[in-house]
N, C-alpha and C positions, 0 to 999 in steps of 0.2 A: 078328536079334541081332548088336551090332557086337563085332567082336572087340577084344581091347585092342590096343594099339599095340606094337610091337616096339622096343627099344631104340636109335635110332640110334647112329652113329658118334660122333656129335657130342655126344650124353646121356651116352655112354658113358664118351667123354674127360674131360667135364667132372667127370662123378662120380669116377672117378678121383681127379683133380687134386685133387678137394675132400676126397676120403679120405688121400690123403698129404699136404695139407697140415696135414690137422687131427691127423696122426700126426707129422709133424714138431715143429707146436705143442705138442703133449702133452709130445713130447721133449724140448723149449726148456726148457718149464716144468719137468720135472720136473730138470734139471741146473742145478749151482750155477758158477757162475762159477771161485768159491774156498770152499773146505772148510777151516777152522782145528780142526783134529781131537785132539781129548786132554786140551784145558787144563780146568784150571778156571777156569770161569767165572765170577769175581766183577762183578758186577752188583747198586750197591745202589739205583738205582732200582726194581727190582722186587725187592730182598730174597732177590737171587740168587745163592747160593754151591753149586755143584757142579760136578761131571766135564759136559763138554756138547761135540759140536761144535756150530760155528758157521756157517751156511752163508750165503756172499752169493751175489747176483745184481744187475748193472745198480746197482751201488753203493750198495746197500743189504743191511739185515740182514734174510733168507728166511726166515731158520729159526733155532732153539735148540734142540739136539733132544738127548736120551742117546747118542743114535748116527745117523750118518746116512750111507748105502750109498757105500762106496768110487767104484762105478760112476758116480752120480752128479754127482763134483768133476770140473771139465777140469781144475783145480788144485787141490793141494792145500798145507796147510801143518803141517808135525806140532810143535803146542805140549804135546806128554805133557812133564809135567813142571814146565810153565810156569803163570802164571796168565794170563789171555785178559779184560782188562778197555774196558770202554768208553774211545774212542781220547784221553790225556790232554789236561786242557786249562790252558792255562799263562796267568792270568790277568793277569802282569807279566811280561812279556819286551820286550828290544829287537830287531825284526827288523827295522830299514831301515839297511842298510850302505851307502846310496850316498847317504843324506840326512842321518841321524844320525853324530856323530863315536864314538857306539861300538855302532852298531847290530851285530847279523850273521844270514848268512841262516840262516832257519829250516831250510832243507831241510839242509843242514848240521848242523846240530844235533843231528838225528832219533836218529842211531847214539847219541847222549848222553843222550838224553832218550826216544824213543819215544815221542814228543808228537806230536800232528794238527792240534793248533789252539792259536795263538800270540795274544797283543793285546800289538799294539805300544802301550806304555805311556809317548804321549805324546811319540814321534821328532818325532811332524812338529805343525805347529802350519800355519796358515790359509795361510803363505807358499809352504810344499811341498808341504801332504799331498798333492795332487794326483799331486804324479810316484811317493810312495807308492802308491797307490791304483792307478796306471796299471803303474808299472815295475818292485814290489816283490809287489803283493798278488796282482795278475791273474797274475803269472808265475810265483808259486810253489806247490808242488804243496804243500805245507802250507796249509791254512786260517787266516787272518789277519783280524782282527779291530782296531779301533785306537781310544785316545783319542787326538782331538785337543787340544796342548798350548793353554795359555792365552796363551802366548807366541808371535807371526808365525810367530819361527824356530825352533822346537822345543826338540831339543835340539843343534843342526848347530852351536853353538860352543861345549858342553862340553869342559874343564872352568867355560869363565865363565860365571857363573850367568846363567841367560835372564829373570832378574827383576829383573837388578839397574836396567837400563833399566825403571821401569815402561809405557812407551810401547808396549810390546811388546804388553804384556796386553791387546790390542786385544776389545772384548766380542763387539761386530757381527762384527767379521771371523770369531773362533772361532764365533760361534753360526750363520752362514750356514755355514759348512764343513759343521757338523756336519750341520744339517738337507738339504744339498744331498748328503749321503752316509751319509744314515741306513741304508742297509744294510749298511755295513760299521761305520760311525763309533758307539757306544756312548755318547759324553760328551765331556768335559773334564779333561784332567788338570793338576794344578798340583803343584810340589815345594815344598814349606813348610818349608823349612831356611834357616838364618840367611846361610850362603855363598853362596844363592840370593833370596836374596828382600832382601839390603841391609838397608835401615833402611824398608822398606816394609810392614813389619808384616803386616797380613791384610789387607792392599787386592789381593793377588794371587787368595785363596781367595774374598775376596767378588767378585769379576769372574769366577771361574771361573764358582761359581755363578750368577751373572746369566749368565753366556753358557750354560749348560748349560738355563735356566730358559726364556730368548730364544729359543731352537732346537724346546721344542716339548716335549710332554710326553716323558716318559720315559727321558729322557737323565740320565747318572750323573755326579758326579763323583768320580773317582781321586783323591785325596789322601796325597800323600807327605809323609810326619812324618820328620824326622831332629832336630835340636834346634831344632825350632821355634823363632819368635819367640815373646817373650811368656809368657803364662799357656798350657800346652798344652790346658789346659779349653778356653779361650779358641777353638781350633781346633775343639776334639771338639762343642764344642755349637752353630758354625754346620754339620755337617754335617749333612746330610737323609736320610732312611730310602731305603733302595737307594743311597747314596754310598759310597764304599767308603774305606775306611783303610786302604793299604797301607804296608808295612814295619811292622804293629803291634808290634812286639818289635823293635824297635831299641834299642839300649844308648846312641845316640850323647849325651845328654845331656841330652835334657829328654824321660821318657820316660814309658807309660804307667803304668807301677811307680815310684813316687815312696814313700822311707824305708819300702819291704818289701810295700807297698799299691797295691793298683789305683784308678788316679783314679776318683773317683764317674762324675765327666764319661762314661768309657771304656765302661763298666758301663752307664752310661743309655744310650749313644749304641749300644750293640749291641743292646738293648733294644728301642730304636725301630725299630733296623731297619737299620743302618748294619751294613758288610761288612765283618768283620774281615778281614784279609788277609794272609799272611805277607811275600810281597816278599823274600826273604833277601837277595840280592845280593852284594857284596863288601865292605858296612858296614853291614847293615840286622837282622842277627838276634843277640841276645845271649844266650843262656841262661839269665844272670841276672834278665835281664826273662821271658822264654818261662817259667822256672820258676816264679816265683810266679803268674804270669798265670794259667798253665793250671790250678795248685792253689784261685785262688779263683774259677775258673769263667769266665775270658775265654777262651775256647777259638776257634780260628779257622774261621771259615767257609768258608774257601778256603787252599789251600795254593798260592805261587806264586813262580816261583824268582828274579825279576830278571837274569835270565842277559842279558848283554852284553861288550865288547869285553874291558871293566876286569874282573869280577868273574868271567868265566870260567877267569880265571888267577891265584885267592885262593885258599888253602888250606879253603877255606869250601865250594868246589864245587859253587856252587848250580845242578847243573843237576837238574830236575825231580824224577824216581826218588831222589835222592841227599838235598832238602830232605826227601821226603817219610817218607823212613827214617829221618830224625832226628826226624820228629813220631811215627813208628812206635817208639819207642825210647825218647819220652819220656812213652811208656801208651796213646795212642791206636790202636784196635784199627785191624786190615787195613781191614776194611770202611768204619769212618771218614776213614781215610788214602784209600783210593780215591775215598770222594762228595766228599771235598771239592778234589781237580784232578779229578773228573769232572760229574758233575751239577749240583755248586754253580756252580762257577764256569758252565757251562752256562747255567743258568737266569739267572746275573746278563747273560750275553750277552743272552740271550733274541731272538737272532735264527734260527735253524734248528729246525725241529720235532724232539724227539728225539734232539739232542746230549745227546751225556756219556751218552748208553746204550746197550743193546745190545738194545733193544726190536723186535720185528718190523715193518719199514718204517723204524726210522733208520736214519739215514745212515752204511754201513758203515766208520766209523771205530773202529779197534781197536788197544792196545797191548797187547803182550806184554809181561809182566816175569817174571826169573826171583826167588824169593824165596831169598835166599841164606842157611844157618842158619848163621852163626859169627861167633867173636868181632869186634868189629868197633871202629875208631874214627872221632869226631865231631870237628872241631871248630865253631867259631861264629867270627865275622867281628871277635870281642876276642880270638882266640887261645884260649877257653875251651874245654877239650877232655871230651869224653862218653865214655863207653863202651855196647857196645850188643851186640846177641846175633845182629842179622838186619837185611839191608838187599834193597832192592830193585833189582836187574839189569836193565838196557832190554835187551832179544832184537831184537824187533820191532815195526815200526808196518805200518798198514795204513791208508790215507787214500781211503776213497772206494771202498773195494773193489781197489784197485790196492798192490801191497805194493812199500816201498820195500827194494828189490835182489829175493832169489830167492823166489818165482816170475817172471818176468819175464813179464808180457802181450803178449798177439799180439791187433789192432797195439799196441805200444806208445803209451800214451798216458796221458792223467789230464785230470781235469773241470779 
């Protein structure tokens, strides 16, 4: 009869090794990165309102739990008090300050906004985007997203309109940009205003669109209304379903609210599918228009601030948390006010799985806000001034699992 074999040294070590490593594993797994402990958690992609921590790991969202073990955070962050929502997404912004004449950087901003993801709204056009893409987007720990203008040079000689040259509205050039950078690149943007566009009527929107068309399915186009050329019908009905209409509530003169009434045009065209857009900026939002708009049912699909060089210094304020408290103010409930700078805009990007949520496995981007109860005032970009009961406070962002200022990461770093 053979005996069984004795363990050697060598069986011995190995089992060992494989027993603490699989103890260490366990322990990896079981600890979070960063722990956002107390908020509540509004989430209205899953229809999510309560008390929850939040746990990331490896730049993602772990967990949503009631509670989750002190032990387990190497960091943590105490949002008692706060609401804790999917990381905002600012679907008009200018974030290229070394290409655009009124770009700025987004990481900048953050403390203003507690925004994660930015779409430059048409800085750079086929001549630059490149050192965008290279010099602005790769190096910022904000998430950046961008239309390319219809115009070579974007907007690098604002305030002269980039259309008044139609020569610029090059189709090929913008429609290769776009498809040679379709991971970051969304569309086409064009601004359809009279200061901008000369005596060139819609020959700038119809080029956008052929270049937007040129580049390959799926690609959008941005559309900036201020007092239009022409019939503003005329604009609303060459847009195409997923094109987006930003600055929709603009007062500046030819506007969607025409003698107390929403153009039919405005009404079809969100119907089909076209993305209403706030845009506020430092001329682009009016009360007067926003107020009837919302009462016979144009309600916007996305809330988005136009924050850049000029309009960050209007009495208007359009930075992110700040537009979205005056849609908060004008009846639209929390929950609405959050999907639409989280999920909506989100999904119109439609490039990252699980943006704009706080779903198990997206991408740990999260903002803090504080909901502040008291009197409060508005105004609009005509000087028309609101009053209002409750506004929303940026605390903090969190971009990737990495929070901008305290806790600080060891090693310090960002995707």
């Amino acid at each position: 009869m053979n005996e069984p074999k004795k363990p050697g040294r060598r069986g011995f070590l190995w089992r060992s090794g494989a027993l603490a490593a699989a103890t260490l594993t366990a322990f990896a797994e079981d600890k979070f990165d960063l722990v956002i402990r107390g908020g509540e958690v509004i989430d209205p992609s899953q229809g999510l309102r309560a008390r929850r921590d939040v746990g990331i790991r490896w730049g993602h969202i772990a967990a949503v739990e009631p509670a989750i073990d002190p032990a387990r955070a190497s960091q943590s962050i105490d949002a008692d008090g706060n609401l804790v929502v999917p990381g905002l997404v600012d679907l008009h912004a200018h974030v290229y300050p070394q290409g655009s004449a009124i770009g700025l950087p987004a990481d900048e901003l953050v403390p203003f906004t507690a925004t994660t993801t930015y779409v430059s709204a048409g800085d750079a056009g086929a001549g630059n985007f490149s050192a965008l893409r290279h010099y602005i987007i790769a190096q910022a720990r904000s998430r950046i997203f961008a239309f390319v203008h219809i115009s070579r040079i974007g907007l690098a000689g604002f305030p002269v309109g980039e259309m008044l040259n139609i020569d610029y509205a090059d189709v090929d050039a913008a429609a290769k940009t776009v498809a040679e950078n379709a991971d970051v690149a969304l569309g086409i943007k064009v601004r359809m205003s009279k200061n901008v566009v000369g005596t060139h009527g819609l020959e700038p929107l119809v080029r956008a669109i052929a270049a937007a068309e040129r580049a390959g399915s799926g690609f959008r186009v941005q559309c900036h209304i201020g007092d239009a050329p022409g019939e503003l019908s005329a604009v609303l009905d060459l847009l195409r379903p997923g094109d987006i209409l930003t600055h929709a509530y603009s007062g500046a003169g030819n506007n969607i609210v025409q003698d107390g009434k929403v153009l039919p045009a405005a009404t079809a065209a969100q119907r089909r599918g076209v993305v209403i857009d706030v845009g506020h900026g430092g001329g682009s939002f009016d009360y007067t228009v926003a107020e009837p708009a919302l009462a016979q049912g144009l309600v916007p699909d996305t809330i988005s601030s136009d924050i850049h060089a000029v309009s960050g210094n209007t009495p208007g304020q359009p930075y992110l948390p700040w537009v979205m408290s005056k849609f908060l103010n004008l009846g639209l409930d929390l929950e609405q006010v959050i999907a639409m700078a989280t999920i909506n805009p989100a999904r119109v990007i439609g490039r990252v799985e699980k943006l704009g949520t706080l779903q198990v496995g997206a991408p740990a981007d999260v903002s803090i806000l504080q909901l502040v109860e008291e009197p409060v005032a508005f105004v609009d970009t005509k000087g028309n001034r609101r009053h209002g009961t409750r506004w929303l406070k940026p605390v903090q962002a969190v971009r990737a699992g990495r929070p901008f200022g305290r806790p600080y990461p060891m090693p310090f770093a960002y995707p």
